[in-house]
N, CA, C and O of each residue as an XYZ file, in Angstrom:
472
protein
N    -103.464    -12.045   -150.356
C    -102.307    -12.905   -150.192
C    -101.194    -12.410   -151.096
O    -101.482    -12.095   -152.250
N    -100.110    -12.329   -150.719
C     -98.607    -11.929   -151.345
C     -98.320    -12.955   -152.499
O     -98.731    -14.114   -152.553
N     -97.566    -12.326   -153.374
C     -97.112    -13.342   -153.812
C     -95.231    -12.781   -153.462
O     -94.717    -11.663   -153.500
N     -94.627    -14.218   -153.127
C     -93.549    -14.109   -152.883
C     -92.383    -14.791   -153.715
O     -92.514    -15.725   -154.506
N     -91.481    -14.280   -153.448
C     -90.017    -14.797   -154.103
C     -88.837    -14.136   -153.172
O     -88.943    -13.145   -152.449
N     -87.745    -14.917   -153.377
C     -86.049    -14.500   -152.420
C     -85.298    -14.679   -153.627
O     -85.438    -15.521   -154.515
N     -84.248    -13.482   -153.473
C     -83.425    -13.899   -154.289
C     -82.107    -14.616   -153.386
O     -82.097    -14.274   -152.203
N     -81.277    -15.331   -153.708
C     -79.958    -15.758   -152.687
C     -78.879    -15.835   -153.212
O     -78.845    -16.258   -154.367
N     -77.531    -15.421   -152.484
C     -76.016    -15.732   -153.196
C     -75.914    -17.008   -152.186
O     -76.216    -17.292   -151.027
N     -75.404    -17.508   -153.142
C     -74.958    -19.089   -152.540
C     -73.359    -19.341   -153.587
O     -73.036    -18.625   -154.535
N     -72.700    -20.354   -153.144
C     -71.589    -20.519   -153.716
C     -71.819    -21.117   -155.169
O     -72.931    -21.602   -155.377
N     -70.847    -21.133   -156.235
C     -71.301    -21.545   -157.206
C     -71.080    -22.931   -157.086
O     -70.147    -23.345   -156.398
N     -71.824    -23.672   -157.671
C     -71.920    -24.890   -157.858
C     -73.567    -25.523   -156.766
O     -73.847    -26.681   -156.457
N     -74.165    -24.515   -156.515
C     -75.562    -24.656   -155.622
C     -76.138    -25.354   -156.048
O     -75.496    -25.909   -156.939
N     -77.485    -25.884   -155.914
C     -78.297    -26.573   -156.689
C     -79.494    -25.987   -155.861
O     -79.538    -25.482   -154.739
N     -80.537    -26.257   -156.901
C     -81.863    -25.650   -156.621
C     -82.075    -26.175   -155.291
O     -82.649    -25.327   -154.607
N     -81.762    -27.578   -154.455
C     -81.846    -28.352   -153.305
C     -81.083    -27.146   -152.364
O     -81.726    -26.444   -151.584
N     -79.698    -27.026   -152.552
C     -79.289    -25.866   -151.460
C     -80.005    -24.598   -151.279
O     -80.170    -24.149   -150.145
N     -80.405    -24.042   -152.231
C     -81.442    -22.901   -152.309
C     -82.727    -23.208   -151.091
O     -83.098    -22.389   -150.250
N     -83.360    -24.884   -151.311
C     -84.392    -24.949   -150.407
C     -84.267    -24.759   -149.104
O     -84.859    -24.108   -148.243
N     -83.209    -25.595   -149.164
C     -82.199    -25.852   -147.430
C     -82.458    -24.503   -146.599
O     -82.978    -24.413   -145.487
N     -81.870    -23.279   -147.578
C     -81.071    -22.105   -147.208
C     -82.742    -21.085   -146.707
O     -82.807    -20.293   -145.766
N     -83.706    -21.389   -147.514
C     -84.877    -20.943   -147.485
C     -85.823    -21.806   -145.807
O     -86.486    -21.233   -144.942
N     -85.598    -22.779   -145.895
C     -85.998    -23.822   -144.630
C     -85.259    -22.668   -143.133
O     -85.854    -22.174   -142.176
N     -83.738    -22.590   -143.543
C     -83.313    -22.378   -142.393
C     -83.822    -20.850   -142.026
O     -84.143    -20.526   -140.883
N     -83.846    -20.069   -143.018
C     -84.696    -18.499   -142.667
C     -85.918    -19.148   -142.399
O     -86.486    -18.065   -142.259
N     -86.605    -19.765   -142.252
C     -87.969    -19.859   -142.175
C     -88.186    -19.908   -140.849
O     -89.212    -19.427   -140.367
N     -87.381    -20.410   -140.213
C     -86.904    -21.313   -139.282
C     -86.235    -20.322   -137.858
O     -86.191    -20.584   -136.656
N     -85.852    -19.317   -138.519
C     -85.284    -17.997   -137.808
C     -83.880    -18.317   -137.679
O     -83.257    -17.929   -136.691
N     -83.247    -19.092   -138.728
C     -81.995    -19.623   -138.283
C     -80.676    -18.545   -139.850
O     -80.484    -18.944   -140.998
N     -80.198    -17.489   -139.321
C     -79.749    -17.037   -140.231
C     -78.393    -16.604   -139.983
O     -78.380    -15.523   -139.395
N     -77.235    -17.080   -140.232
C     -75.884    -17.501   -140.224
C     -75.476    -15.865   -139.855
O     -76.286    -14.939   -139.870
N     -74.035    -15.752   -139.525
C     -74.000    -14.337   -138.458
C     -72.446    -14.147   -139.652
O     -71.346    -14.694   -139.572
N     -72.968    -13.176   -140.652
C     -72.144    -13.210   -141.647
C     -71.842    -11.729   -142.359
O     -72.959    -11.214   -142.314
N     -71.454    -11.305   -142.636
C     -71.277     -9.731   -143.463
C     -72.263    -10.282   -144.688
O     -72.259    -11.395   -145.214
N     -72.996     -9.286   -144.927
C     -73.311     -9.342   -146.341
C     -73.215     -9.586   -147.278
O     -72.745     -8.544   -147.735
N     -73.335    -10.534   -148.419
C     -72.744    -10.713   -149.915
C     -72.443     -9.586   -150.263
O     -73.265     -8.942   -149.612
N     -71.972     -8.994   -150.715
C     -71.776     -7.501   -151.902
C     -72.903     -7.878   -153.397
O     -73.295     -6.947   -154.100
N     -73.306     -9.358   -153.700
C     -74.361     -9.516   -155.312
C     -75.483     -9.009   -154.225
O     -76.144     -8.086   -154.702
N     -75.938     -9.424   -152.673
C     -77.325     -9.244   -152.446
C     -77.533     -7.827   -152.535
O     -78.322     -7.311   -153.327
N     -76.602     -7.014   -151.469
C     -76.276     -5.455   -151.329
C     -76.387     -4.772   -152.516
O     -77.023     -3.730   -152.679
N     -75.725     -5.408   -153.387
C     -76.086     -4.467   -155.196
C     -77.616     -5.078   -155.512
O     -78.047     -4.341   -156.399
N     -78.283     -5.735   -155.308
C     -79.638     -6.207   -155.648
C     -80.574     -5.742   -155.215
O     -81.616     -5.444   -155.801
N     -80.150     -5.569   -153.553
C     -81.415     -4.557   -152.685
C     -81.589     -3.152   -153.037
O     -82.581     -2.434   -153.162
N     -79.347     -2.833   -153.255
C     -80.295     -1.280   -153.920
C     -80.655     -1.141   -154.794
O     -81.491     -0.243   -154.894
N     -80.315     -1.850   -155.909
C     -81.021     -1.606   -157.365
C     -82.670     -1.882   -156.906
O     -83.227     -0.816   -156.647
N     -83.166     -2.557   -156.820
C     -84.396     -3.081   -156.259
C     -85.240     -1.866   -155.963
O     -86.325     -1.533   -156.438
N     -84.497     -1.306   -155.092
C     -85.405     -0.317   -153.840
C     -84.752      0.918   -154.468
O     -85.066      1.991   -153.952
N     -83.975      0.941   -155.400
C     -84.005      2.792   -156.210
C     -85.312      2.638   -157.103
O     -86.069      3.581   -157.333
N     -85.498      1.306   -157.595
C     -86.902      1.487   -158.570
C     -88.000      1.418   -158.220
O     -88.952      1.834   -158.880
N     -88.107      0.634   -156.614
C     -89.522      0.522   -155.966
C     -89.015      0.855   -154.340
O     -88.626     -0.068   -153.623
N     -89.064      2.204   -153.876
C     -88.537      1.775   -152.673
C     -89.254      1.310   -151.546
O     -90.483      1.347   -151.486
N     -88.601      0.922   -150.748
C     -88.950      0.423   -149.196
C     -89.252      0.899   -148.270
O     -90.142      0.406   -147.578
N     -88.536      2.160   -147.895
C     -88.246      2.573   -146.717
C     -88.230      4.005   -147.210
O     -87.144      4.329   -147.689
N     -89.709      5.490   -147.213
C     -90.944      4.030   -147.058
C     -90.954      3.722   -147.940
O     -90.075      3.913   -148.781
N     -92.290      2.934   -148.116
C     -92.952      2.104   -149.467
C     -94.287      2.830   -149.623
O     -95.365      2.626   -149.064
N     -93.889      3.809   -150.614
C     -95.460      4.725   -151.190
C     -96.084      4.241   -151.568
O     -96.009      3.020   -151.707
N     -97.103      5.010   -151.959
C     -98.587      4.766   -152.869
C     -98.025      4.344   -153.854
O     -97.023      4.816   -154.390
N     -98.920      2.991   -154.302
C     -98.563      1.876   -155.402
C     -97.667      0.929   -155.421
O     -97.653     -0.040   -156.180
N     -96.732      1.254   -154.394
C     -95.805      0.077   -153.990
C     -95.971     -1.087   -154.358
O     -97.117     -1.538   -154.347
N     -94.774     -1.973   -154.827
C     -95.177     -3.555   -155.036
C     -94.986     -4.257   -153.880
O     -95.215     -5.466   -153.921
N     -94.589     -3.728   -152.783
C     -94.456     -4.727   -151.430
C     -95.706     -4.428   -150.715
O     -96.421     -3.462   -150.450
N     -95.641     -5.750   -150.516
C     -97.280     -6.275   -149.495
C     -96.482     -6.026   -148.035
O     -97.164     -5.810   -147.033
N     -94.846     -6.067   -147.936
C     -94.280     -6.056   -146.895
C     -93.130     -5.483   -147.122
O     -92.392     -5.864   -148.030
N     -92.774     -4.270   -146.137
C     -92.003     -3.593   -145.993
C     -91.621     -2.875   -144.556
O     -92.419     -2.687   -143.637
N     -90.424     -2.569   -144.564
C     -89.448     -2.777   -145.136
C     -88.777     -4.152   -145.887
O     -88.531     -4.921   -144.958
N     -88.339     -4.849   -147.292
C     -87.968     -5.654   -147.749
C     -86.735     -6.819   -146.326
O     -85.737     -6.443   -145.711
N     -87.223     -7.768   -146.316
C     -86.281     -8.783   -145.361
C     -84.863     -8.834   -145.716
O     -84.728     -9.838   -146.415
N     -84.119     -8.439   -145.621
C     -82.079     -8.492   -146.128
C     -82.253     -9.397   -144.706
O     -82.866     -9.393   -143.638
N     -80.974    -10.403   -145.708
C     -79.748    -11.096   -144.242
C     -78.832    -10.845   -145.242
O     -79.011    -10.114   -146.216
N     -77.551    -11.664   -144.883
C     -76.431    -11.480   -145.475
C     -76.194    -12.205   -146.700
O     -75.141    -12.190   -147.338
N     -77.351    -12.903   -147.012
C     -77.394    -14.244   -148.230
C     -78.362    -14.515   -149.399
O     -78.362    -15.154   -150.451
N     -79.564    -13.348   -148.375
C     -80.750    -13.019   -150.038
C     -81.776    -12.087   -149.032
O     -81.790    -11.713   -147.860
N     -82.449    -11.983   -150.006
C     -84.007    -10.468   -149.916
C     -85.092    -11.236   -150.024
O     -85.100    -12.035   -150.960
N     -86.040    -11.197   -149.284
C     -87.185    -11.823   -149.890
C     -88.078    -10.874   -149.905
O     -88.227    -10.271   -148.842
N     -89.084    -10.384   -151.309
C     -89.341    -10.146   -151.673
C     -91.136    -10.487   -151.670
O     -91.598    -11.452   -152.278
N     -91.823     -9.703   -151.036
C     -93.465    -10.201   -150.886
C     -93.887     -8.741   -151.300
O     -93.641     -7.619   -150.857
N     -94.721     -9.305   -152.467
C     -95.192     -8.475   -153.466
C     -96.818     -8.241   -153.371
O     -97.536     -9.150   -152.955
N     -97.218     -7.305   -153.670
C     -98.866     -7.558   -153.719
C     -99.241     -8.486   -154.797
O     -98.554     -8.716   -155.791
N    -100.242     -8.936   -154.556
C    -100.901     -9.830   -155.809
C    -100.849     -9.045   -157.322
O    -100.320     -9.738   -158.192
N    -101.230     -7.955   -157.682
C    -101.704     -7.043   -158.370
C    -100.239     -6.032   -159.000
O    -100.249     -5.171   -159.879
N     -99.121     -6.519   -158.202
C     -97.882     -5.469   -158.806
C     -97.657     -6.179   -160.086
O     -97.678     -7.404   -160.206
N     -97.414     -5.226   -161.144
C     -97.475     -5.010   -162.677
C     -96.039     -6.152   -163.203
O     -94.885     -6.113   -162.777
N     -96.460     -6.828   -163.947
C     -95.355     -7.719   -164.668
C     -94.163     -7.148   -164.721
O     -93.266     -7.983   -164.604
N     -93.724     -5.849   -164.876
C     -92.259     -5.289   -165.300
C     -92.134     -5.485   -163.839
O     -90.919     -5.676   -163.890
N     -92.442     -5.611   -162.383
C     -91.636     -5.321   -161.629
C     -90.812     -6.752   -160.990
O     -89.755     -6.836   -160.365
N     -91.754     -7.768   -161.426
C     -91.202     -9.111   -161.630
C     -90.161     -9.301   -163.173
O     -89.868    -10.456   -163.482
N     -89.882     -8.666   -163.664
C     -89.183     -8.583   -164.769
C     -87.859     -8.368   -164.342
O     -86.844     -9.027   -164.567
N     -88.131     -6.764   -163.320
C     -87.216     -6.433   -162.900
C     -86.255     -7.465   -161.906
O     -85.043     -7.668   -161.828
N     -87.102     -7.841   -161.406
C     -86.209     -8.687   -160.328
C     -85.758     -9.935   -160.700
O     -85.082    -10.498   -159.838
N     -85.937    -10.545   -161.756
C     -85.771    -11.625   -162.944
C     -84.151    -10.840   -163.126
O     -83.123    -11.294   -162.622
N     -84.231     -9.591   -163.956
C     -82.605     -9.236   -164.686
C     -81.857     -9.008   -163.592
O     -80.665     -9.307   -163.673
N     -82.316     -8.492   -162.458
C     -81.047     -8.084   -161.578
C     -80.817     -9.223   -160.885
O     -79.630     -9.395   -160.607
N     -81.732    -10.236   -160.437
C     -81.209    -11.284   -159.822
C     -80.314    -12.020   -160.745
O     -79.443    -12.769   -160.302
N     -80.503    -11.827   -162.054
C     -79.358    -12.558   -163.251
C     -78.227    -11.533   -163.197
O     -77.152    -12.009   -162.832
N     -78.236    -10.201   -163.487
C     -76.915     -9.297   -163.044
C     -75.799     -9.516   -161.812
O     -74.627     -9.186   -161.627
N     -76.501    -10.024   -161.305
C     -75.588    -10.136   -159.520
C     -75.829    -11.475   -158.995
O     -76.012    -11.734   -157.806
N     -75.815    -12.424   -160.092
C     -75.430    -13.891   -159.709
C     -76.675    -14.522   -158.606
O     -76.458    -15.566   -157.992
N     -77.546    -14.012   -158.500
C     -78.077    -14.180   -157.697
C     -79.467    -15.864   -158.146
O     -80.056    -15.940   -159.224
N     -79.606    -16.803   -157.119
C     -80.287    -17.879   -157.633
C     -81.961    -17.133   -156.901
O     -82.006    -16.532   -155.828
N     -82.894    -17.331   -157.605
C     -84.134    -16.829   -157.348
C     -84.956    -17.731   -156.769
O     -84.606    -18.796   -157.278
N     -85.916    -17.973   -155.947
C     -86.660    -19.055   -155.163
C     -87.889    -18.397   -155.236
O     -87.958    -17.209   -154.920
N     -89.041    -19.130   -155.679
C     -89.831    -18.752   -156.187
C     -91.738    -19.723   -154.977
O     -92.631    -20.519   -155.267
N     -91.326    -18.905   -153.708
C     -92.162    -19.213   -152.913
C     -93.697    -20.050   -153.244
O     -94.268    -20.709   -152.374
N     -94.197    -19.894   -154.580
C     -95.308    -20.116   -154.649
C     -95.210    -21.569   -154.748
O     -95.998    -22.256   -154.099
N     -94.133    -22.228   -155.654
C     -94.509    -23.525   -155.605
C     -93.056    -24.656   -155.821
O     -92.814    -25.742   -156.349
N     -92.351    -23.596   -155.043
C     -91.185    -23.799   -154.706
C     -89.492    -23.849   -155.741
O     -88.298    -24.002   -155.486
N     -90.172    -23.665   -156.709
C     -89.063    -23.197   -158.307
C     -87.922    -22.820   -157.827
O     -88.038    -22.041   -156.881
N     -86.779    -23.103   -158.149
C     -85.307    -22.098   -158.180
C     -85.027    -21.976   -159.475
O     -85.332    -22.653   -160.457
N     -84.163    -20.643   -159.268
C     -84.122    -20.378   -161.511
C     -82.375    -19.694   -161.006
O     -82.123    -18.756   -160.250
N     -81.458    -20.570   -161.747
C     -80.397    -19.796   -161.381
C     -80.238    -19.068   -162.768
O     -80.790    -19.237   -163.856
N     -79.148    -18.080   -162.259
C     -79.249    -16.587   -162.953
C     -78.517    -17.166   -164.116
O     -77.900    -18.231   -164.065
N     -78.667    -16.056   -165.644
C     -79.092    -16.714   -167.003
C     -77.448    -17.098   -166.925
O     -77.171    -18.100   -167.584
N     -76.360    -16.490   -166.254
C     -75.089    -16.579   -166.287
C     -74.945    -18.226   -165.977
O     -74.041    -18.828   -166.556
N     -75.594    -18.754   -165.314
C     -75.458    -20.291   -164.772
C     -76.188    -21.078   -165.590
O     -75.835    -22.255   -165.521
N     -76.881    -20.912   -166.176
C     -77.321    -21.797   -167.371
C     -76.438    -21.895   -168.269
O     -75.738    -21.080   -168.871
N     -76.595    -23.362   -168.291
C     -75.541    -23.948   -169.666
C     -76.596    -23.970   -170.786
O     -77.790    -24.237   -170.649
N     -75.884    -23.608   -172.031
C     -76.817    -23.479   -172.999
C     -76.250    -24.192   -174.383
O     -76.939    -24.194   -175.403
């Protein structure tokens, strides 16, 4: 079994609730007919220069590949067994590029460290 996570650009002022919404409606096959964010586009490639996709070699952290892009987030299905730094990785860049993280297993959103008030 995968373990999964999406990262998503959503407008600022989101709340972990719009994140679910936005996750419901991909689930759903329902995905808005939009150009690309430019935060997801800088996320996928950073992402996939350090683990790529296409293909996805020996040791790969995707259980599934090619990685899912729409125009609003990546979701991200990992093998059980891929090494803590590569969830690390996708922790800083989803905080680099504004991006709010959804955290499939038990439904978490973590917006990026830029959106935390501290």
């Amino acid at each position: 079994m995968s373990f999964d996570l999406s990262v998503w650009a959503l407008p600022d002022g989101a709340t972990p609730e719009d994140v679910r919404a936005a996750v419901r409606r991909c689930r759903e096959g329902r995905h808005g007919d939009r150009h690309p964010d430019p935060r997801v586009v800088a996320f996928y490639r950073a992402i996939t220069a350090s683990y790529p996709d296409r293909p996805a070699g020996p040791g790969t952290p995707w259980e599934v590949a090619p990685l899912h892009a729409a125009g609003d987030h990546v979701e991200l299905n990992l093998v059980p067994t891929c090494a803590d730094q590569v969830l690390l990785d996708i922790e800083r860049l989803a905080g680099q590029h504004d991006l709010m993280l959804f955290d499939a297993q038990d439904g978490s959103v973590y917006p990026p460290p830029s959106r935390v008030a501290g």
